[in-house]
MDTraj code that builds the backbone (N, CA, C; nanometers):
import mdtraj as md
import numpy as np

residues = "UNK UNK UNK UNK UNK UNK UNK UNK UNK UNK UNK UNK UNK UNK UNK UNK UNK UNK UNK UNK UNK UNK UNK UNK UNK UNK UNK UNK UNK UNK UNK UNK UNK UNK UNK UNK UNK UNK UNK UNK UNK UNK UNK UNK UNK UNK UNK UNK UNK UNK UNK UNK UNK UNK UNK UNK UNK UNK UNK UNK UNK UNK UNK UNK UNK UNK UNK UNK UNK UNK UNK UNK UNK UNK UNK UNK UNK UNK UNK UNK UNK UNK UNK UNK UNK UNK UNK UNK UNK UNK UNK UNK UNK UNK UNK UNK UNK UNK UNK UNK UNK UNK UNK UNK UNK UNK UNK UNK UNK UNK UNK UNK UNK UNK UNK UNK UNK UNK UNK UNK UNK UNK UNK UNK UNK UNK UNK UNK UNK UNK UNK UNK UNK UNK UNK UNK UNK UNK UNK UNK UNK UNK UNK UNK UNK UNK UNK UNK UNK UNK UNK UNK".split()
xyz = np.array([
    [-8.8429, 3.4755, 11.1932],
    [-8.7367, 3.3765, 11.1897],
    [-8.6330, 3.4112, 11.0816],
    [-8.6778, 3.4496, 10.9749],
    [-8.5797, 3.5044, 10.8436],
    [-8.4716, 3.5789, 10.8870],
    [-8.5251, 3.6743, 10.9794],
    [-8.4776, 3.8210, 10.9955],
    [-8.3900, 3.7577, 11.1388],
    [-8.3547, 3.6674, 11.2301],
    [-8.2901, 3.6191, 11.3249],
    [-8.1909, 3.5606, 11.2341],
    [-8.2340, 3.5361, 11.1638],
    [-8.1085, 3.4271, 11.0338],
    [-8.0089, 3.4674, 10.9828],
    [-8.1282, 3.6098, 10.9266],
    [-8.0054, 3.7177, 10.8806],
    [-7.9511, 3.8169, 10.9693],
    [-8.0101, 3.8179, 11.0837],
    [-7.8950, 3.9227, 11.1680],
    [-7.7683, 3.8238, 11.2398],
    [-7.7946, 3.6521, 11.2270],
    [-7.6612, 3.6079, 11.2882],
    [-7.5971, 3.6065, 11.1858],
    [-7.6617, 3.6161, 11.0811],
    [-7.5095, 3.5941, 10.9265],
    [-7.4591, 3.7328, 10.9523],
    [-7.5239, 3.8752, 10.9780],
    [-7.4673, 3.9330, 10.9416],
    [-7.3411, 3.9710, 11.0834],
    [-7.4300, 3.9011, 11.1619],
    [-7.3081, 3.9131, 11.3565],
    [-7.1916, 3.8650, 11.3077],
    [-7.1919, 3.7379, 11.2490],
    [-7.0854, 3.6180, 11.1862],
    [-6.9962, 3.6939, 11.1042],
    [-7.0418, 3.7881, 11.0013],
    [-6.9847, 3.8310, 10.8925],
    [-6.8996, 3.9521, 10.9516],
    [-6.9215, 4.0373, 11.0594],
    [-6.8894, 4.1403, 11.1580],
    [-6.7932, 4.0387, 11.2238],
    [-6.7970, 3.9620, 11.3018],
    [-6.6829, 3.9176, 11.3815],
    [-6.5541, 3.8881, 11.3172],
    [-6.5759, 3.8200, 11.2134],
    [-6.4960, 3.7567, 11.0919],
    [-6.3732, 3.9092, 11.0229],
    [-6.4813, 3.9527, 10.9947],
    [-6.4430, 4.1141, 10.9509],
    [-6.3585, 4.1679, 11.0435],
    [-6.3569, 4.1838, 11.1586],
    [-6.2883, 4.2211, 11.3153],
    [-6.1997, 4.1776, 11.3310],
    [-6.1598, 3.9927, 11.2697],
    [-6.0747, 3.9351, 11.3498],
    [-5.9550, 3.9500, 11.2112],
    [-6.0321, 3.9462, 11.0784],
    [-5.9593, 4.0098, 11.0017],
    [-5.8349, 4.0777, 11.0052],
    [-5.8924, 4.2114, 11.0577],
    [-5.8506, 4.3600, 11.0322],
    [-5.7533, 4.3318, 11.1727],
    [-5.7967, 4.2530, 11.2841],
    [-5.7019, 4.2488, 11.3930],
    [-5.5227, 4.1847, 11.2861],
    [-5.5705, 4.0581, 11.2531],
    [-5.4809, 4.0202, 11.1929],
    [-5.3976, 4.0644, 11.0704],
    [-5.4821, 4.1171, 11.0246],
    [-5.3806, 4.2048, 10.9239],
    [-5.3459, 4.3457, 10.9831],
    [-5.3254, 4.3494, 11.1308],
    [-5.2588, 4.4654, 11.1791],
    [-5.1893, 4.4313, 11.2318],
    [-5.1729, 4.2875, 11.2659],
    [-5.0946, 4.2883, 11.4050],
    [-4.9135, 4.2783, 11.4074],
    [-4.8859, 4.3533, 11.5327],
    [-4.7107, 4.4142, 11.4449],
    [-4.6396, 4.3025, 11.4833],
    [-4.5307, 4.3132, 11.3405],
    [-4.4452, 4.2171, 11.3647],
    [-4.3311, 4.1749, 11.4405],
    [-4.2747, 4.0392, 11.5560],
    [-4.1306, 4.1048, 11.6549],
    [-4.0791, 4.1618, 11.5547],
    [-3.9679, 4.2645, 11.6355],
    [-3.8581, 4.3052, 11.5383],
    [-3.7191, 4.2305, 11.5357],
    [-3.6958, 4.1938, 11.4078],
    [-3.5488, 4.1645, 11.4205],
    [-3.4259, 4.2468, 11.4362],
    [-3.4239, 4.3571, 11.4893],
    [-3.3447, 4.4356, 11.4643],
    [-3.2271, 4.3833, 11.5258],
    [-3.2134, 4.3055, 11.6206],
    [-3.0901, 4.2142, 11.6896],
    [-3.0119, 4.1947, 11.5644],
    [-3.0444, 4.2139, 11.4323],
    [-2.9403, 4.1426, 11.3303],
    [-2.8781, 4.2350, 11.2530],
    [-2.9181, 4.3928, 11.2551],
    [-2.8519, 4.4604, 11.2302],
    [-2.7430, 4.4715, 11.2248],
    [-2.6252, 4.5303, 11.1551],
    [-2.5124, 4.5315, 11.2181],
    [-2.4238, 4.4491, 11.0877],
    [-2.2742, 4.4780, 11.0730],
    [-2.1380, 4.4226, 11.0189],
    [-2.1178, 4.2680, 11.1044],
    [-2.1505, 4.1308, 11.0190],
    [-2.0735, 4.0029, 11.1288],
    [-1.9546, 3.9834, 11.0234],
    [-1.9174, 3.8789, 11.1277],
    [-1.8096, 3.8092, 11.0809],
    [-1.7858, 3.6445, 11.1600],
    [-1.7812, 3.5840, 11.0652],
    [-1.7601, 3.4745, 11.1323],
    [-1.6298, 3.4137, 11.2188],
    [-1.6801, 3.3248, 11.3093],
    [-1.5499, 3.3238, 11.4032],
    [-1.5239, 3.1843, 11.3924],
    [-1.6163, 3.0738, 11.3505],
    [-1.5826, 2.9187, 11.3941],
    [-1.5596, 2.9088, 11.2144],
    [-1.4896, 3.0180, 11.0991],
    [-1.5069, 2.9283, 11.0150],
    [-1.3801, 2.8472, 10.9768],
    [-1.3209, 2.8143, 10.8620],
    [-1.1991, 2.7111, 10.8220],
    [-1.1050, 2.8160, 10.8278],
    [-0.9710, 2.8180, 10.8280],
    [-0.8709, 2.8650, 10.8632],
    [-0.8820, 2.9232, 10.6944],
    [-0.8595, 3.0485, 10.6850],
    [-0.7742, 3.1446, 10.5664],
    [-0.9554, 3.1906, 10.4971],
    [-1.0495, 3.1554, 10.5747],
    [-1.2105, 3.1492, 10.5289],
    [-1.2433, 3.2670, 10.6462],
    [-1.2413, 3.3601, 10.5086],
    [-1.3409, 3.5035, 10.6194],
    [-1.5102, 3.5047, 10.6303],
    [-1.5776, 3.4764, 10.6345],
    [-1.7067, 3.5021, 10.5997],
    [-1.7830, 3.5995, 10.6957],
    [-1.8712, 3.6900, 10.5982],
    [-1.9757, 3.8277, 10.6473],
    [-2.0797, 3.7911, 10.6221],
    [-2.1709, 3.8389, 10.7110],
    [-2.2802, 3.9304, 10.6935],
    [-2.3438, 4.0367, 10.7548],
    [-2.3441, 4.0921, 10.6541],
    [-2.3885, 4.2830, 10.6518],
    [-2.5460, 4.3190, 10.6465],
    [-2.6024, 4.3015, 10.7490],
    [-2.7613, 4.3541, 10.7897],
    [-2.7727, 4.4665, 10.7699],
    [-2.9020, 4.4927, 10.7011],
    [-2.9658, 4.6185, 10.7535],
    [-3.0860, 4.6440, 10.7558],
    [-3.1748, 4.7529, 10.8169],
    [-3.2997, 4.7234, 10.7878],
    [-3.3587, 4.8419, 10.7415],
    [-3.4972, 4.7708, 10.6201],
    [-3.4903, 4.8083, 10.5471],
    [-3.6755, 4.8795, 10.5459],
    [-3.7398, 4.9245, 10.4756],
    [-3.8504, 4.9787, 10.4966],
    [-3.9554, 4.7973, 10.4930],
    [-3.9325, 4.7155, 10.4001],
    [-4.0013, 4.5921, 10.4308],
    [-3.9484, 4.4897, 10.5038],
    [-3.8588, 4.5427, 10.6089],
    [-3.7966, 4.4048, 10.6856],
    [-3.6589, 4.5062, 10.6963],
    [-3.5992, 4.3616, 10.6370],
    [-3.4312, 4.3011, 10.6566],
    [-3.3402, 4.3006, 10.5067],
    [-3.2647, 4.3307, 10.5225],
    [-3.1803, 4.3084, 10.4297],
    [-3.0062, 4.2454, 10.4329],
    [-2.9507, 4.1833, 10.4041],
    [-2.8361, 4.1048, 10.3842],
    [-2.7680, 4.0939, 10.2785],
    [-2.5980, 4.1294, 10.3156],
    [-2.5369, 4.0622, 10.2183],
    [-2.4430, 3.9739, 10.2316],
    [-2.4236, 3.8260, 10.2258],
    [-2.3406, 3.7629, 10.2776],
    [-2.2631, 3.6875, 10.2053],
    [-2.1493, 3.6932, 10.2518],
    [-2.0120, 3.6558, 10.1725],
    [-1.9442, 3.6021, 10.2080],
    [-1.8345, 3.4979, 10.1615],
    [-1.6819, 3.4727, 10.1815],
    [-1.5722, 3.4569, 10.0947],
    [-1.4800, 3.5181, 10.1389],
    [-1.3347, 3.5296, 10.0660],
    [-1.2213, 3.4682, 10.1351],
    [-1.1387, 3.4068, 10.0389],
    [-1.0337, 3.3161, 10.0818],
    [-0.9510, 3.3791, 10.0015],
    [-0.7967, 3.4652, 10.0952],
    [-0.7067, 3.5157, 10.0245],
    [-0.7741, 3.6526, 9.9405],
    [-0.8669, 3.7442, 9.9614],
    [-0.9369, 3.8183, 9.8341],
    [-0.9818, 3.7915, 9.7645],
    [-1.0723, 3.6415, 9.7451],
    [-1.1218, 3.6338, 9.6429],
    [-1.2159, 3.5610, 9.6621],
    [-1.3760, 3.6322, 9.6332],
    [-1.4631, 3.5719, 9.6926],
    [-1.5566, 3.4838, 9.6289],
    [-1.5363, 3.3799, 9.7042],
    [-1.5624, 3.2106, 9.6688],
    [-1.7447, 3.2354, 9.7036],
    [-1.7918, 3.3048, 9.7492],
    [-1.9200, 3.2618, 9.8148],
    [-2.0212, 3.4338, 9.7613],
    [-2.0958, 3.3984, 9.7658],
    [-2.2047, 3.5614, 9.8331],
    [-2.3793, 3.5150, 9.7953],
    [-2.4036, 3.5937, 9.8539],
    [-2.5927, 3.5824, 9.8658],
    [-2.6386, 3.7005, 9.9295],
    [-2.7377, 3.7033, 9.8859],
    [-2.8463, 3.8433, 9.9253],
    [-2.9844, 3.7306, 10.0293],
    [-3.0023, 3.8019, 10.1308],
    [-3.0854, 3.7529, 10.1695],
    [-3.2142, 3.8707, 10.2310],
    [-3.3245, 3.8398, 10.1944],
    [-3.4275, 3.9756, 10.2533],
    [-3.5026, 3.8855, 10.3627],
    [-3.5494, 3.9450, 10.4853],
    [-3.6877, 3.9158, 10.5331],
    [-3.7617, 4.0166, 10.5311],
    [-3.9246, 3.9894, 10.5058],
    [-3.9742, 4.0414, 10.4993],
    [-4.1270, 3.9704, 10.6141],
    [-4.2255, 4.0664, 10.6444],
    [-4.3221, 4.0450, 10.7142],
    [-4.4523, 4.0143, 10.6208],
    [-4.5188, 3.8797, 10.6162],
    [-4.6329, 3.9067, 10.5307],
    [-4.7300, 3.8085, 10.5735],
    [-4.8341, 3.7943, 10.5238],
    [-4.9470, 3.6703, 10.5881],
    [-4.9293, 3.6644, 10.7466],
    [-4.8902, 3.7317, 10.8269],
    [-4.8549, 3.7449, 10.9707],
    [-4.7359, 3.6222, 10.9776],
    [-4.6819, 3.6185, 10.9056],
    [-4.5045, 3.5990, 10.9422],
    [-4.4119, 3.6364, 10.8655],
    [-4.2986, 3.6107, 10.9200],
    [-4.2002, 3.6540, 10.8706],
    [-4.1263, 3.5753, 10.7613],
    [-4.0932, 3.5940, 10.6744],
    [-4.0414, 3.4920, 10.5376],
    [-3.8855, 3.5361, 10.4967],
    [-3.7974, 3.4646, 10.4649],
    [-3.6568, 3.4347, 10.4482],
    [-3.6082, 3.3883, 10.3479],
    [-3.5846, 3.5160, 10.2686],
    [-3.5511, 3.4710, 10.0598],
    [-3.3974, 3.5112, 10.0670],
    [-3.3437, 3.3574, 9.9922],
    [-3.2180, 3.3975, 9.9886],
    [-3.2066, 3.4033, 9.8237],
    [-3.1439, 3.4623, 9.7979],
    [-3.1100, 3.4681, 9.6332],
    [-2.9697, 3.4746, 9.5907],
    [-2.9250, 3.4350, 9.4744],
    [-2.7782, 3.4804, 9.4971],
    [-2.7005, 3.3004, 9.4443],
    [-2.6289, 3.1969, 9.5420],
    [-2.6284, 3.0832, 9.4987],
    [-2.7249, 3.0004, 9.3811],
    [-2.8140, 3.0124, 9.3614],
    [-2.9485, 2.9571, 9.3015],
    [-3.0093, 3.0343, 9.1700],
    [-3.0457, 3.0256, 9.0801],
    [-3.1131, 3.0963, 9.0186],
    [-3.2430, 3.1347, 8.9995],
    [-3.2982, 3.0603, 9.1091],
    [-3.4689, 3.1020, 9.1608],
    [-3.4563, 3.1314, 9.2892],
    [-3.4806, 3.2618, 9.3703],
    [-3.4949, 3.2426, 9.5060],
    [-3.5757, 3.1538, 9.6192],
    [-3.4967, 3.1200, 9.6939],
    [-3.5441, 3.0160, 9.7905],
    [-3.6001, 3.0970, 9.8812],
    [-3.7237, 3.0675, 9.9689],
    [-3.8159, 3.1710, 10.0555],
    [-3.8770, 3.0296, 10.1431],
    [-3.8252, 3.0648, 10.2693],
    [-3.8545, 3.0255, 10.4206],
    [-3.9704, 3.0547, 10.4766],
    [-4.0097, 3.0414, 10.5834],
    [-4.1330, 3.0966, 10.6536],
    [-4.1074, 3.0515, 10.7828],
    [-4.1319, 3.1518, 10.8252],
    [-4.0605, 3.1545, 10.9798],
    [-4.2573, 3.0502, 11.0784],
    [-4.1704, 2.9372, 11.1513],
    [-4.2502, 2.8586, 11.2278],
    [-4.2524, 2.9143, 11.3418],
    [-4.1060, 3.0067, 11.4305],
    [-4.1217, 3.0679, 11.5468],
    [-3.9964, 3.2019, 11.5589],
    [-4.0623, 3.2450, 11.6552],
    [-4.0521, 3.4403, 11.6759],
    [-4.0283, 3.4418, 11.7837],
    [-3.8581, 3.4851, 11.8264],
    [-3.8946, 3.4962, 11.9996],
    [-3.8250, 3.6791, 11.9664],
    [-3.7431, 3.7400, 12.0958],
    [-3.7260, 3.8524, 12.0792],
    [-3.5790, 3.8478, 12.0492],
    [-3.5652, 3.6946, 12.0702],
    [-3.3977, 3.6938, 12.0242],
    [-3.3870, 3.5606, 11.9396],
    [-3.4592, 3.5453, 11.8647],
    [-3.4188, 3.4213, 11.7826],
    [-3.5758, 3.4244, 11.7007],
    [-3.5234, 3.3525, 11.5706],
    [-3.6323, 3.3029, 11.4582],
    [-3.6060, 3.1932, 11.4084],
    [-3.6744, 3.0697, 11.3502],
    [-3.6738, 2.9753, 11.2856],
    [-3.7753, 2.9943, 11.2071],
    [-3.7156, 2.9804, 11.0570],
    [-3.7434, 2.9030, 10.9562],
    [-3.7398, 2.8098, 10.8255],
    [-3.8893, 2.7298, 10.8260],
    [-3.8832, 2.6255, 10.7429],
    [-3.8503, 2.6401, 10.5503],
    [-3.8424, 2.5459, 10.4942],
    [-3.8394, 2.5061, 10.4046],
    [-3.8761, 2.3345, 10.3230],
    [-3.9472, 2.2367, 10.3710],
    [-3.9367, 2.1396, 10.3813],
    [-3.9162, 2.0788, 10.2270],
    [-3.9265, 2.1472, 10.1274],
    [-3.9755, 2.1448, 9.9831],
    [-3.8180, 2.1439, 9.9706],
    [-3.7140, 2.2014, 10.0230],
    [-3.6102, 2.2494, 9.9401],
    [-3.4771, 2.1167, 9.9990],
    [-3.3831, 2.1108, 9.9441],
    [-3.2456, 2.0109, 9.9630],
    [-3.2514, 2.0162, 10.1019],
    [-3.1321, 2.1260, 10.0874],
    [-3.0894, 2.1422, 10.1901],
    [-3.0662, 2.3413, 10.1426],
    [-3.0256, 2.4094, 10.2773],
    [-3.1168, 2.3159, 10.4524],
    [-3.2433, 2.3675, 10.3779],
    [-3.3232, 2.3029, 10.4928],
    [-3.4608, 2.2525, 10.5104],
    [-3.5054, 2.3609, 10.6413],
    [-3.3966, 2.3693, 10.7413],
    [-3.4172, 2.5093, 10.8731],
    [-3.3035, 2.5920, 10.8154],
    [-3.4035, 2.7057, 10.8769],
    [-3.2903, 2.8099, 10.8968],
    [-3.3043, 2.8764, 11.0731],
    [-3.2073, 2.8601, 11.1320],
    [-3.2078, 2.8899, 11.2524],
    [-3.1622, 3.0414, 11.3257],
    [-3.1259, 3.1489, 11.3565],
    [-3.0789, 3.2748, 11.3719],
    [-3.1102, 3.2994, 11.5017],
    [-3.0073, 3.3076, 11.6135],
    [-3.0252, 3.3675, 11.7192],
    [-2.9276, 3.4273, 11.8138],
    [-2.9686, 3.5342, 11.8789],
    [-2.8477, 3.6552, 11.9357],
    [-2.8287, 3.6579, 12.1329],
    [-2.7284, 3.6324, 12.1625],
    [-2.7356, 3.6474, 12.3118],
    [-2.7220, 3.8102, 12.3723],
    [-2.7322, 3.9065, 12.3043],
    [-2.7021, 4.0302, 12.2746],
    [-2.5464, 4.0456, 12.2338],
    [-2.4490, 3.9826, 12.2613],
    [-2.3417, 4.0378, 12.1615],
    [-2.2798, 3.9357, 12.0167],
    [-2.3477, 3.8507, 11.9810],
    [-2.3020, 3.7288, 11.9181],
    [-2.4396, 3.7089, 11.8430],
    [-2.4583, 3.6511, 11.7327],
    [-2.5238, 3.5788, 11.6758],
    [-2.4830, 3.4288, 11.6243],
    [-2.5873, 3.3999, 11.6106],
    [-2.5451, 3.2288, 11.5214],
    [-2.6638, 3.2049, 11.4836],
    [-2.6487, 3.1426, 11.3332],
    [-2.7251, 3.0542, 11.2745],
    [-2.6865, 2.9131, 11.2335],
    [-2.7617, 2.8292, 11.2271],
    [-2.7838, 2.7019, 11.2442],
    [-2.8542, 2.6400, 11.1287],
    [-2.7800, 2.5854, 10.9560],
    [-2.9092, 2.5778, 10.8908],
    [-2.8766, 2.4001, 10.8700],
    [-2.9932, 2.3314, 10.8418],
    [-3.0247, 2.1691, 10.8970],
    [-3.1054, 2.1062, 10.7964],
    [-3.0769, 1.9893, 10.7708],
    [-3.1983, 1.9552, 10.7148],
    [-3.2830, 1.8421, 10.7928],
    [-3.2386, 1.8348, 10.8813],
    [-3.3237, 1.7399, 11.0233],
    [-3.1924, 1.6331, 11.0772],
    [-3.1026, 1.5697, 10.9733],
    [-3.0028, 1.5090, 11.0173],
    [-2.8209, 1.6021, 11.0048],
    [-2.8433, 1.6797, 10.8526],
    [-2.6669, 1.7428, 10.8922],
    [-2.7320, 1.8668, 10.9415],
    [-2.6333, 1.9317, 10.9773],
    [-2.6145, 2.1154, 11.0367],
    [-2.4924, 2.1249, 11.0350],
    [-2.5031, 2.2562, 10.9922],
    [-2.4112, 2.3599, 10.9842],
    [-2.4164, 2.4685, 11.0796],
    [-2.3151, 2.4974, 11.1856],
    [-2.3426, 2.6124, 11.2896],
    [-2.2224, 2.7175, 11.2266],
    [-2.3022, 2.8566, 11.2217],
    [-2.2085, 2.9699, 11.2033],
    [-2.2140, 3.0549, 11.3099],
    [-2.1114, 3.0815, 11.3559],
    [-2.0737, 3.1881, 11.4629],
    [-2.0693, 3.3310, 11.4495],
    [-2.0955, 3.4383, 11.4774],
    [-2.0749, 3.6256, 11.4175],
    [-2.0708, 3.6272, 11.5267],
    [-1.9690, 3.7471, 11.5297],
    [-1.9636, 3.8493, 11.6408],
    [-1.9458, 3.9671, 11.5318],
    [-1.9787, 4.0434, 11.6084],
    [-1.9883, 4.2058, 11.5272],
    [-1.8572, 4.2505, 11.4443],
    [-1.8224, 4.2624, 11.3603],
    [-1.6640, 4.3160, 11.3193],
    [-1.6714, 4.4754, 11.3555],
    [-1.5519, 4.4668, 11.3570],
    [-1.4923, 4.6210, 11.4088],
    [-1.5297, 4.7247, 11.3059],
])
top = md.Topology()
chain = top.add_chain()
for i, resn in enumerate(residues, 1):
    res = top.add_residue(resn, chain, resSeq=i)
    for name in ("N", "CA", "C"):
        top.add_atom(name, md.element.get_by_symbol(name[0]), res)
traj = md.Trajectory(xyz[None], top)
């Protein structure tokens, strides 16, 4: 009876181990849809705003900006990166502690993620019809929608 006891702890301890190693392999979607020079199209009149993707050996990388007249009123760095089997969304830059998201959903053309801890937003929304992007960031009652299309 001992020895039945200890071969299901050790079956238990093997499956566990398995489902592990599944999960800490398993690959992440790619965002690569976000690659690329944007530019915004819905913003205020004499208001340019970018962002400049690229990707990077741990993810994503961003730099996003706006200038009114040459002179830029805005910018932030934003990384994603893949970890705990999702994807996470640190913006740095406005703030003097970075703010870090965690993505709730993954399609092959869009990501959402949360923040519920933070002001605002609270979502961050990102998604591409293949020539356009937009993000969407919310805190359950305001939003903000930004428009990109690729700049030249």
């Amino acid at each position: 009876m001992k020895y039945a006891s200890f071969l299901v702890l050790i079956l238990l301890f093997a499956c566990n181990s398995s489902n592990e190693k599944q999960t800490k392999s398993k690959t992440p979607p790619a965002l690569d849809w976000l690659v690329g020079n944007w530019i915004r199209t819905n913003g205020d009149y004499g208001e340019n705003t970018h962002e400049n993707w690229i990707k990077t050996d741990s993810g994503y990388s961003c730099h996003a900006f706006t200038y009114i007249r040459g002179d830029t009123v805005f910018q932030e760095r934003v990384k994603t990166y893949f970890e705990d089997n999702q994807w996470h969304y640190e913006v740095s830059g406005p703030n003097e502690v970075p703010i870090t998201f965690t993505s709730t959903s993954v399609t092959d053309s869009s990501f959402t993620c949360k923040n519920t801890a933070h002001d605002f937003p609270k979502e961050i929304f990102y998604s591409t019809d293949g020539e356009c992007i937009q993000a969407i960031i919310s805190d359950g009652d305001d939003k903000i929608l930004f428009r990109f299309e690729r700049a030249l």
